[in-house]
N, C-alpha and C positions, 0 to 999 in steps of 0.2 A: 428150223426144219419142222416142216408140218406133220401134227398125227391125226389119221382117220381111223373110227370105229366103224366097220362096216358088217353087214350082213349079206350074203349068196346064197345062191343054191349050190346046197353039196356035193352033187355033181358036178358043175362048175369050178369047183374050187378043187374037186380031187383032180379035174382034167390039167388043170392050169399049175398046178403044182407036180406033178407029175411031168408037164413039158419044162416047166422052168428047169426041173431037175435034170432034165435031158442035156438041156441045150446049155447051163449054166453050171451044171453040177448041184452041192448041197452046200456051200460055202458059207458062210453066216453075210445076212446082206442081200444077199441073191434074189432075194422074195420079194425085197423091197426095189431094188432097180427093175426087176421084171414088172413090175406094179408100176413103177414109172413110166416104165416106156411104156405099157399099155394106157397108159394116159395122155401122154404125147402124142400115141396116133389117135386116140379118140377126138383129142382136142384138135390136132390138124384136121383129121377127116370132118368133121364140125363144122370148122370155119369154114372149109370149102363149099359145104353144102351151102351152109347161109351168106356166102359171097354170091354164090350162084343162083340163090333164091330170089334175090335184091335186084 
């Protein structure tokens, strides 16, 4: 399993934590699947673009 150190804007992160805890609750784990899937759709949405660029 991979680890990332990363930096945001505070706002960003207060909003994104704050929905995660809506829609996931506060479960331990919870941060990190929401983190995931927002990477899957980055990475989908991505590819499409650059399939579609080509």
């Amino acid at each position: 399993m991979g680890k990332m150190t990363i930096v945001i804007d505070d706002d960003l992160e207060e909003e994104f934590r704050r929905l995660v805890a809506l829609k996931y609750g506060t479960r331990k784990g919870v941060l990190g699947a929401a983190i995931s899937e927002a990477i899957k759709t980055w990475i989908r949405k991505t590819k499409k673009e650059l399939e579609n660029a080509e």
